[in-house]
Every structure is written in structure tokens, then in C-alpha cells.
BABA-908179 format. One record per residue: y, z, x of N, C-alpha, C in turn. Coordinates in steps of 0.02 Angstrom, whole numbers. Example, Ala and Ser with C-alpha at 12.3 -4.5 7.8 and 13.67 -1.06 7.14 Angstrom:
BEGIN
R n.north   n.up n.east ca.north  ca.up ca.east c.north   c.up c.east
R    -284    390    660     -225    390     615    -165    390    660
R    -112    354    642      -53    357     684       2    394    645
END
This chain:
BEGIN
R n.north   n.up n.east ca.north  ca.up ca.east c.north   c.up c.east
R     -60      0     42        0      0       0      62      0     43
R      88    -37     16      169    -48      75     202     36     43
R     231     49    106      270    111      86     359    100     66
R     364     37     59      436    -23      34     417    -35    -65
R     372    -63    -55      367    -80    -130     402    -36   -205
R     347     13   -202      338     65    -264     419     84   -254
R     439    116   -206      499    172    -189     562    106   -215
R     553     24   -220      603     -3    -215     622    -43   -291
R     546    -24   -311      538    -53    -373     560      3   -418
R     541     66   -400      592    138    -444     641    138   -426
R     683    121   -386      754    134    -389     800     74   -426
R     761     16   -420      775    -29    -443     799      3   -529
R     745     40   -571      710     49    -620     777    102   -629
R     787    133   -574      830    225    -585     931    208   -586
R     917    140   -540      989    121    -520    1013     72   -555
R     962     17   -593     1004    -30    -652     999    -92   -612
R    1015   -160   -631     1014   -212    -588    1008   -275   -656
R    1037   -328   -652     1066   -395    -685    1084   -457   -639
R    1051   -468   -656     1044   -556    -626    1026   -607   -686
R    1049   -680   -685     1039   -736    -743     970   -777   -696
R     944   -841   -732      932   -871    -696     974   -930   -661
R     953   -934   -585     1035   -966    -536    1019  -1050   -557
R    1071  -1080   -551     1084  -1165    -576    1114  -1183   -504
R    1137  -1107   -438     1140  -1155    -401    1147  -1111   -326
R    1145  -1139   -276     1139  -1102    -221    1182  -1037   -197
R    1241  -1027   -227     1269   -973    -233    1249   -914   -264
R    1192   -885   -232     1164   -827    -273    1194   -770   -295
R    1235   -738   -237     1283   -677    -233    1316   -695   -304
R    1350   -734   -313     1422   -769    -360    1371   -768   -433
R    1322   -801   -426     1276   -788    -517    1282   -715   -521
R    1228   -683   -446     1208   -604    -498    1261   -565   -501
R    1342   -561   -466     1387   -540    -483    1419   -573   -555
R    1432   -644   -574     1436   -645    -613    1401   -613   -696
R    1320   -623   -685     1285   -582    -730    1308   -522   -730
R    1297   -487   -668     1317   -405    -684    1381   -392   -721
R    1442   -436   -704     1491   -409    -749    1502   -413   -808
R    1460   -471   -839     1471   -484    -904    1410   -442   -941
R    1361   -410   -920     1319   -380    -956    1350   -317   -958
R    1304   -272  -1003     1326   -199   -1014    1301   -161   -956
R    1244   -160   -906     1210   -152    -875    1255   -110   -842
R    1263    -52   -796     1305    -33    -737    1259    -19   -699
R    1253    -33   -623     1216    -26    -574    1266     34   -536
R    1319     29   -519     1375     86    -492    1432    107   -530
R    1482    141   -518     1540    146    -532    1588    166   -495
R    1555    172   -414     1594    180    -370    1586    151   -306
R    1631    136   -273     1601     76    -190    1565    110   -170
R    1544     79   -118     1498    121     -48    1485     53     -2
R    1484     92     66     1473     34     103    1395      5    131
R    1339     75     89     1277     35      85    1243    -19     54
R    1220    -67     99     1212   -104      27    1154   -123    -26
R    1155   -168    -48     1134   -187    -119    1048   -178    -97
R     986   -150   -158      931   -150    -140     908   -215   -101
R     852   -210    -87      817   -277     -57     779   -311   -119
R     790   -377   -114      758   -428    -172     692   -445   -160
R     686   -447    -45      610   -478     -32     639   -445     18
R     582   -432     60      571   -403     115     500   -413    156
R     492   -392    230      415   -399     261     435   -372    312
R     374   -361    332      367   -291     395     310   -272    423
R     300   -232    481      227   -235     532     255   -175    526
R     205   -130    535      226    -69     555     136    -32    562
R     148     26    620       88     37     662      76    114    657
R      32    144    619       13    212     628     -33    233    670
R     -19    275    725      -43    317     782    -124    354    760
R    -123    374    691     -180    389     673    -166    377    573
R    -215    362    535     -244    371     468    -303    397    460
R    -284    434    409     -345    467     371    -370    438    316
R    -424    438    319     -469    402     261    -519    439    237
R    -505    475    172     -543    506     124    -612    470    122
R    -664    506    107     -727    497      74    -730    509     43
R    -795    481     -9     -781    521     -75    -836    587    -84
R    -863    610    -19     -890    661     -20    -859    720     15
R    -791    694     22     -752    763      40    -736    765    116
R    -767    723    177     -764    723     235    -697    655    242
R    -685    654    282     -613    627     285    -646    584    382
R    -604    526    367     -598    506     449    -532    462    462
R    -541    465    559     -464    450     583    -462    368    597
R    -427    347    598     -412    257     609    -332    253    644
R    -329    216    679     -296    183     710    -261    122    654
R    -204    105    629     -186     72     588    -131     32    603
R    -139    -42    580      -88    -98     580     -98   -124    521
R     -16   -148    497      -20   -164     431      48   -211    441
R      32   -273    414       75   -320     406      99   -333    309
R     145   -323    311      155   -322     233     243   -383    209
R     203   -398    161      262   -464     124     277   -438     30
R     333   -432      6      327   -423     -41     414   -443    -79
R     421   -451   -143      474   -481    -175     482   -443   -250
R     550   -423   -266      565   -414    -319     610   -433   -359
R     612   -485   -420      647   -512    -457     675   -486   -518
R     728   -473   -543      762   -441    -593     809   -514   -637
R     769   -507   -705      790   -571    -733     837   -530   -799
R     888   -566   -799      931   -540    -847     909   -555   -932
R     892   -502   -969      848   -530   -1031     906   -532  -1100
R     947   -486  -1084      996   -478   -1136    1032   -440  -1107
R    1108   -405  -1145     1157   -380   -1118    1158   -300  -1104
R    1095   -268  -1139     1068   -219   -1106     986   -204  -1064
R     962   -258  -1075      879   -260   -1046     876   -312   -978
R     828   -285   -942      831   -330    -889     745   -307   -893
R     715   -384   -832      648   -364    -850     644   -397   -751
R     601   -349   -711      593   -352    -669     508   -374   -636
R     492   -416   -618      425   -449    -598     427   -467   -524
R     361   -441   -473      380   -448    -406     299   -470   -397
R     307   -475   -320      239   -478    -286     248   -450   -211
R     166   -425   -193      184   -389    -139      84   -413   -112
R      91   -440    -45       16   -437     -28      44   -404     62
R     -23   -366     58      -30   -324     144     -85   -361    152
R    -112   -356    228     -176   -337     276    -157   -293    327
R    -197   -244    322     -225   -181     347    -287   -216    404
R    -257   -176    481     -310   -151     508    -332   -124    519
R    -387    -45    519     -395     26     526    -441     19    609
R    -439     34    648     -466     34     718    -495    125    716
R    -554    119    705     -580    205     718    -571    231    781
R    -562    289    778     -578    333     843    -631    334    876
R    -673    344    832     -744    320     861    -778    252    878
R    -798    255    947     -835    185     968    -889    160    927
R    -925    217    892     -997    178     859    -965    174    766
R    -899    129    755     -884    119     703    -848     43    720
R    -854     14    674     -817    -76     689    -754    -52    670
R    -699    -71    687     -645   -114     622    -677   -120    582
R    -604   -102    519     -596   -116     462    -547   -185    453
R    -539   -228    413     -479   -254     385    -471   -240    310
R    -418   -239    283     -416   -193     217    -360   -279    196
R    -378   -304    146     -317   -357     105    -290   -317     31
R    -233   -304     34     -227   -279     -48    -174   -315    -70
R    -170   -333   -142     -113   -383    -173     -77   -321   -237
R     -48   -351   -253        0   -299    -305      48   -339   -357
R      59   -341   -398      102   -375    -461     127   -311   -490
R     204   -286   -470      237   -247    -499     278   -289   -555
R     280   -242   -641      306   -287    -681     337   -207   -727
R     405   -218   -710      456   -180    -746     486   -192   -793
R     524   -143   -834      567   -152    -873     643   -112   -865
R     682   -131   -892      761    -90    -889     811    -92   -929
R     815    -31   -961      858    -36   -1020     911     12  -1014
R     971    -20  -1013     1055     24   -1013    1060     58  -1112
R    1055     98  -1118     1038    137   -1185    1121    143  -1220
R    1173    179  -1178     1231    192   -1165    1281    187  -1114
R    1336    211  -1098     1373    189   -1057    1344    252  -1009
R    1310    299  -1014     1279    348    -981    1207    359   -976
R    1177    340  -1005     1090    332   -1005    1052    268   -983
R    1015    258   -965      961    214    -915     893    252   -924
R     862    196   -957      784    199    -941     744    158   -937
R     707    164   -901      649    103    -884     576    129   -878
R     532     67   -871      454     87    -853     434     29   -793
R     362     31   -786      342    -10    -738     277     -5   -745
R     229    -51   -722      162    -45    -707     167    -86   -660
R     116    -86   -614       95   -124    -565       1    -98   -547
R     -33   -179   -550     -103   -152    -550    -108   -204   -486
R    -158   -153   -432     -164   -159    -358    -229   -189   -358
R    -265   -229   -300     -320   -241    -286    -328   -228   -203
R    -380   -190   -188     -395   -192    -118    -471   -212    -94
R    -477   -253    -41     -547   -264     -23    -535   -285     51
R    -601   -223     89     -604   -228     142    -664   -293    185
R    -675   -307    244     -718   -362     259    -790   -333    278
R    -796   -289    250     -865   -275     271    -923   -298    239
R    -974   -300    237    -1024   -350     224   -1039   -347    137
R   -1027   -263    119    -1049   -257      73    -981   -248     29
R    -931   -242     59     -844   -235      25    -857   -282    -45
R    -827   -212   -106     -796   -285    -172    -735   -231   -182
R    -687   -304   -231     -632   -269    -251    -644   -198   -280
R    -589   -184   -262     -559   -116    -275    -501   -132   -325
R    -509    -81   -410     -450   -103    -419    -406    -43   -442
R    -321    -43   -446     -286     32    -456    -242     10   -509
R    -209     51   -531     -167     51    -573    -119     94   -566
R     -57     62   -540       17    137    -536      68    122   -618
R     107    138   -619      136    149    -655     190    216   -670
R     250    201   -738      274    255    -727     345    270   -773
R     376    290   -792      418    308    -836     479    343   -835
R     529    329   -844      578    358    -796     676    331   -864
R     725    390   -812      769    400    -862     824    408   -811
R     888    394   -835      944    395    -773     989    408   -816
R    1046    467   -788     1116    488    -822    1144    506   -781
R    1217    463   -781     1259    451    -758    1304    523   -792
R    1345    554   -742     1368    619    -758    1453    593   -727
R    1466    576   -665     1529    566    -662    1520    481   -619
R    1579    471   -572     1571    406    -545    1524    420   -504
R    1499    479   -447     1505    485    -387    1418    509   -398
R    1386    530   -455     1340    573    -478    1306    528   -546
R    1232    569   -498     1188    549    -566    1110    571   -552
R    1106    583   -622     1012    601    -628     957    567   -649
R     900    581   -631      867    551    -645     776    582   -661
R     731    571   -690      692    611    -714     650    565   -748
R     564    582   -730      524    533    -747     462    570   -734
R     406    526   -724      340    547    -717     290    460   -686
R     262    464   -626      225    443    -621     156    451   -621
R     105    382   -617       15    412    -616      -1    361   -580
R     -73    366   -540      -90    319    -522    -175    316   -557
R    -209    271   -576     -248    285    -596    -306    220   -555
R    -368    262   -530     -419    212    -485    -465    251   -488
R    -525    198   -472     -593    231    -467    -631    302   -451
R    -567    310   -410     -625    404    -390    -561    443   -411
R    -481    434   -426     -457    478    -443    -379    480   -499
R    -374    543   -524     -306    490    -573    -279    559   -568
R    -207    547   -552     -166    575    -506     -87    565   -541
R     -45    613   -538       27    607    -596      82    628   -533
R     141    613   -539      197    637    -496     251    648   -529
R     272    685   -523      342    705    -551     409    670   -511
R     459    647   -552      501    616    -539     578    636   -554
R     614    694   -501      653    726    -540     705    755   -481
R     761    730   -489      843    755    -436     897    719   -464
R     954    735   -408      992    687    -423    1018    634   -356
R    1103    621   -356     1087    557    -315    1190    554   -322
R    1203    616   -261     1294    610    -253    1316    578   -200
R    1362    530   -208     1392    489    -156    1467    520   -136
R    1446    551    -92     1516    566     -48    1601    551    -40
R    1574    489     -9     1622    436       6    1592    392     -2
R    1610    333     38     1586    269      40    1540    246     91
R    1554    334    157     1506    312     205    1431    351    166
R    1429    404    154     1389    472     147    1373    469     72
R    1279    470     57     1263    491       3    1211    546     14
R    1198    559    -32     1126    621     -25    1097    603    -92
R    1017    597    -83      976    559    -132     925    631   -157
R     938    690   -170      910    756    -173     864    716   -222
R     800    669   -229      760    662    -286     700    655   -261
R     664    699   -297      591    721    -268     556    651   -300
R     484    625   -260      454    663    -197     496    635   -160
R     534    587   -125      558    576     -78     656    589    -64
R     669    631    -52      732    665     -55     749    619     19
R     805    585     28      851    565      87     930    581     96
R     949    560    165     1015    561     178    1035    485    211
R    1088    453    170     1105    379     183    1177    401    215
R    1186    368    269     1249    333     293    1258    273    309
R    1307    242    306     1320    162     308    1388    168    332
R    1426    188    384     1481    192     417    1524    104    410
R    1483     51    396     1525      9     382    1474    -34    348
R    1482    -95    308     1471   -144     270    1381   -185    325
R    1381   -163    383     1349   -196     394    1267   -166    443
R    1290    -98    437     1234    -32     470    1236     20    424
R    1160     17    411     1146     85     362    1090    120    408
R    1089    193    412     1055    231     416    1041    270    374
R     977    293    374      923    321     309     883    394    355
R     898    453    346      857    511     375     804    542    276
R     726    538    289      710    554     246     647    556    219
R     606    580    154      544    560     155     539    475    129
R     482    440    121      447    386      94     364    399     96
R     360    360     48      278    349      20     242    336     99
R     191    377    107      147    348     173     103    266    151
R     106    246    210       79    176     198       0    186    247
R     -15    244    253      -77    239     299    -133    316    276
R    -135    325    205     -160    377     169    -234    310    142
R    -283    336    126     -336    300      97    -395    336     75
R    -413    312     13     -475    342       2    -562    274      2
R    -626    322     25     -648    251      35    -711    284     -7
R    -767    256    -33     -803    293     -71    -861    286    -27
R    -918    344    -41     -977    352      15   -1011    272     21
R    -992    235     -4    -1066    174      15    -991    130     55
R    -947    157     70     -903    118     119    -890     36     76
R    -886     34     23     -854    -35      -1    -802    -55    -47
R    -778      3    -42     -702      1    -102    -677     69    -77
R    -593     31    -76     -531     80     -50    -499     75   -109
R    -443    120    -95     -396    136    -154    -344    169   -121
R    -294    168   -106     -219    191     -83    -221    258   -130
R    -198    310    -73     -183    379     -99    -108    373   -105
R     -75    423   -146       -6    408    -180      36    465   -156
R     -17    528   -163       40    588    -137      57    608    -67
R      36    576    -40       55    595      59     109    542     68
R     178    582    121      239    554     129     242    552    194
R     284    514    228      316    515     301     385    541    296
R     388    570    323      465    586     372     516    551    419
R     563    492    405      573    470     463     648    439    457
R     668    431    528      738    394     507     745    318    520
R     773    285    505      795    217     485     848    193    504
R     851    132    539      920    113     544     937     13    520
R     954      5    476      962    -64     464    1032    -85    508
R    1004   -159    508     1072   -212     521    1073   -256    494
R    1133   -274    467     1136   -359     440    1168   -379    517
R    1119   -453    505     1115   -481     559    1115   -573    541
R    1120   -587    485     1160   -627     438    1166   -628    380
R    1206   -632    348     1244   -641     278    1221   -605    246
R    1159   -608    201     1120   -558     149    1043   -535    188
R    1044   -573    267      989   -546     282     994   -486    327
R     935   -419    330      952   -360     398     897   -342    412
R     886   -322    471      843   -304     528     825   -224    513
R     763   -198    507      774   -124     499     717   -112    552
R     727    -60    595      682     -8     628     691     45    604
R     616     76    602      604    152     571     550    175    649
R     571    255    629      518    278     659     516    361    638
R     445    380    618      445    440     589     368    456    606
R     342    528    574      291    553     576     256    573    508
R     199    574    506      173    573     456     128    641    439
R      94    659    374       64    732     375      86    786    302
R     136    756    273      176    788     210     128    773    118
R     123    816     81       98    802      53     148    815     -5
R     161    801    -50      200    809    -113     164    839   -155
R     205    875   -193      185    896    -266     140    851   -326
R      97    862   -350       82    799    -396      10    846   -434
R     -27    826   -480      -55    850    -548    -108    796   -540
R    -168    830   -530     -235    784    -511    -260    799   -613
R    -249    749   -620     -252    733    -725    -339    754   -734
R    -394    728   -672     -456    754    -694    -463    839   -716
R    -447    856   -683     -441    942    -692    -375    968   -707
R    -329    925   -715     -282    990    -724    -245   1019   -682
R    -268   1012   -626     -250   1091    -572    -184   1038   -529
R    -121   1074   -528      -77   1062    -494     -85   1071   -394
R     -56   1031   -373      -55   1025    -287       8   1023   -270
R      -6   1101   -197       61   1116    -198      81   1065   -141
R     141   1059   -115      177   1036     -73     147   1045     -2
R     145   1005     26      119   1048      93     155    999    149
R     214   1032    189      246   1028     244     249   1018    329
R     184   1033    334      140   1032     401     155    947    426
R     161    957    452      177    874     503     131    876    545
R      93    802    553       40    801     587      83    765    669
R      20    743    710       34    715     754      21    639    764
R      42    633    693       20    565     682      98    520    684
R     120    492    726      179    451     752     177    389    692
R     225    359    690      220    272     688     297    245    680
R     286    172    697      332    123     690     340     81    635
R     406     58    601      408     -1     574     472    -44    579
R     445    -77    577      492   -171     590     496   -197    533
R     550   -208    496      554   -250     437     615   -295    442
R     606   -343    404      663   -388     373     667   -412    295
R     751   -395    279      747   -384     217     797   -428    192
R     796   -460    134      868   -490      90     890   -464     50
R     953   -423     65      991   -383      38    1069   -436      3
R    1043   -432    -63     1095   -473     -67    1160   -423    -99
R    1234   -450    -75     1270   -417    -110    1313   -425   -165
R    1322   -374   -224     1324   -370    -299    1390   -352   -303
R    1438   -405   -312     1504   -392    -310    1560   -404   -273
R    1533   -428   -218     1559   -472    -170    1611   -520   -215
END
């Protein structure tokens, strides 16, 4: 699971977004045009970070992964993951927007141990949202997105998941706003809920603070064309694999820690390096039993890198 996707497709969902379909190469100039004429509000105040990413892709390398069994024993891998993925927001009416993307990875897991092969892991994803401006202060949306993973081993068949999720946004002043929801993921060995709940104050124009669980950050963007990001995100190197070793499934509640620094490096396109550690587990409600999982803070010694490039286009320009 890309640790870009889910996190970009909820904010998408939490922050609002309007676009028409374009008649012509001036993209910026349509989805600014759409946005102003719809009811939709995506902001109400500048900032010099900018606009989400529409498509993006990225390599990025974990030092160690853990991979669940489904008999309770867990093992370590060595992990590379090349990931491509896109999100489109089509303007449906003057308060609905309907958002449809695609996202495919390959995963390589390299064990610790010599008497284990490589893995390669392929997973594809069709995130398909919705977004509705209610009032000049309320926002809500949903989403599903159903995953497929299959590794190359002799006896590997698809794997298939289901995320999804539900969610609500209120706007309180220009600078401020909340937001509150519930996600699940639901797959073969486990079905799993997250709570979705902070808010999200912008400073100035350099400085925001994104206090919204599970992944709470701190954004600066000192000018129009460098953003830095200190914060959690979804881990992209969590896995569960079942005892006959032939179907995976992406675990949802383990986070990384890390900071970020983008560049635009032309027009709507920017360069991002990350680097953080991994080991955090979030809060979240395992739905088979009931029984809530607490938070757990422990940072492993598990390092990694990522390299991405993203099209950030900007909304208002």
C-alpha cells in the first residue's frame, strides 16, 4: 500500500476540491475557474503551501518490514517499493464533486534470512470518492477503495481488501477547521476501524498545524515553492501474510514518523525527499472482537527513504 494514496485521497475528501472537465491545455485556469463558480470552498485563507497532488510516484526503501502470519509469528524483510498513483476530482454539480483515482505498487521484501527467496508483492487499488459542500460551513464525504495484492510465488493468488470510510469537515473561522470520521479496512484474516478526529489551524501563510489523528503534522512552506512536512503517515511496509504463504493484505494501523521536504522544480511539478523511522502503532478497533488497540509509541530501528514526484497543481493562481 503506498503510504501517499489513502492519506491524499482523505484530505482531498476533509479539504473540498472542484474541477470541470478541461476543453483545453490550461489546466490551472479551468480548475480555478470551476472552483470559483461552484459553492465548493477548498480555503478561505492564503498559504504558501501548495495545492494537494493530482498524480504522483515514488521509490522509497525500508531498512526492515514486518510481516504478520496468520499464526501469530511475525517476520523481517528488507523492502523496496516503487509506487504510481493518480487522483481525479470531477466537478458533478455546484455542491458535489466525485473523485476517482488509480494507484498500482511492486513490492520487493528481501528476508533476513538466507534460507528464504524474495518476495515480489504487485498490488493495484481504485480509490472512488465522493464530496459534498452541505453549507457554507459543513463538508462531507465518503470513499471506498478495493485493493488487490499478489505475490510471485508459486502458489501466490489474489488477495483482495477493502478500505473505505466516512468523514465530515467544519469550518469554524478562516484560519480553522474540524474534522471527524471513521475508517475500516476490511480483508481476509482481519477487519479493522480507525477513528478520524482533530483539527487543522493555519498560522500564517508560512505555518500550519494539522493536530488530526492518526496522523497529526507540522507544515511549513516559507515561500510558494518549498514545503516542509515534520509528522506521522500511513506505513507503507506493515503486511500480513497467511500460514500457506499465498495471500498478503496491507496492515492499516502502523505509522512512520518522518520529515519531508518538497520542491517545485517546474511549474505544477515538485521533487519530495522524506526520511523517517518506522515502529508507531495507532489507535484503531479490531470489529472481530471488539477490543480496542492502544497507541503504541516505541520507534523501532527500522530507518527508510522516499523519493517522489508529484503534480501539484495550483488552485487560484
Amino acid at each position: 500500500m503506498s503510504r501517499q494514496t489513502l492519506p491524499r485521497l482523505l484530505l482531498w475528501l476533509t479539504a473540498g476540491c472542484a474541477i470541470t472537465p478541461i476543453s483545453h491545455a490550461d489546466l490551472t485556469t479551468e480548475w480555478a475557474e470551476a472552483f470559483a463558480q461552484s459553492d465548493i470552498e477548498f480555503s478561505r485563507s492564503t498559504s504558501n503551501a501548495p495545492f494537494l497532488p493530482l498524480a504522483f510516484a515514488g521509490y522509497n526503501h525500508y531498512q526492515e518490514s514486518d510481516v504478520e502470519l496468520g499464526d501469530g509469528r511475525s517476520l523481517s524483510f528488507t523492502q523496496d517499493t516503487v509506487t504510481q498513483g493518480a487522483i481525479l476530482p470531477f466537478l458533478m454539480s455546484e455542491r458535489d464533486a466525485l473523485l476517482v483515482g488509480e494507484w498500482v505498487s511492486w513490492s520487493r521484501l528481501s528476508p533476513d534470512s538466507e534460507q528464504r527467496n524474495d518476495l515480489e508483492v504487485l498490488s493495484v487499488g481504485v480509490p472512488v470518492g465522493w464530496f459534498h459542500q452541505r453549507d457554507s460551513n459543513w463538508q462531507t464525504g465518503g470513499f471506498l477503495m478495493p485493493l488487490g495484492h499478489k505475490a510471485d510465488s508459486a502458489d501466490a493468488q489474489w488477495s483482495w481488501e477493502l478500505m473505505g470510510g466516512g468523514f465530515a469537515r467544519y469550518t469554524q473561522t478562516d484560519r480553522l477547521w474540524w474534522a471527524f470520521g471513521l475508517y475500516f479496512d476490511i480483508n481476509e484474516q482481519s477487519n479493522l476501524a480507525l477513528p478520524y478526529v482533530g483539527a487543522s489551524y493555519q498560522f500564517n501563510d508560512r505555518w500550519t498545524l494539522s493536530a488530526i489523528m492518526p496522523w497529526p503534522a507540522v507544515m511549513y512552506a516559507p515561500n510558494d515553492g518549498l514545503l516542509f512536512r515534520f509528522g506521522l503517515a500511513p506505513a507503507g511496509n506493515s503486511w500480513q501474510l497467511d500460514t500457506n504463504g499465498d495471500q498478503f493484505n496491507y496492515v492499516m494501523d502502523n505509522w512512520d514518523l518522518a520529515l519531508s521536504v518538497e520542491k517545485r522544480v517546474h511549474s505544477h511539478f515538485w521533487l519530495e525527499l522524506e526520511a523517517g523511522v518506522g515502529g508507531l502503532k495507532g489507535l484503531s478497533i479490531d470489529v472481530d472482537n471488539g477490543e480496542w488497540e492502544a497507541p503504541d509509541f516505541k520507534l523501532s530501528n527500522s530507518p527508510y527513504i522516499n523519493i517522489g514526484f508529484n503534480f501539484r497543481p495550483s488552485l487560484g493562481d
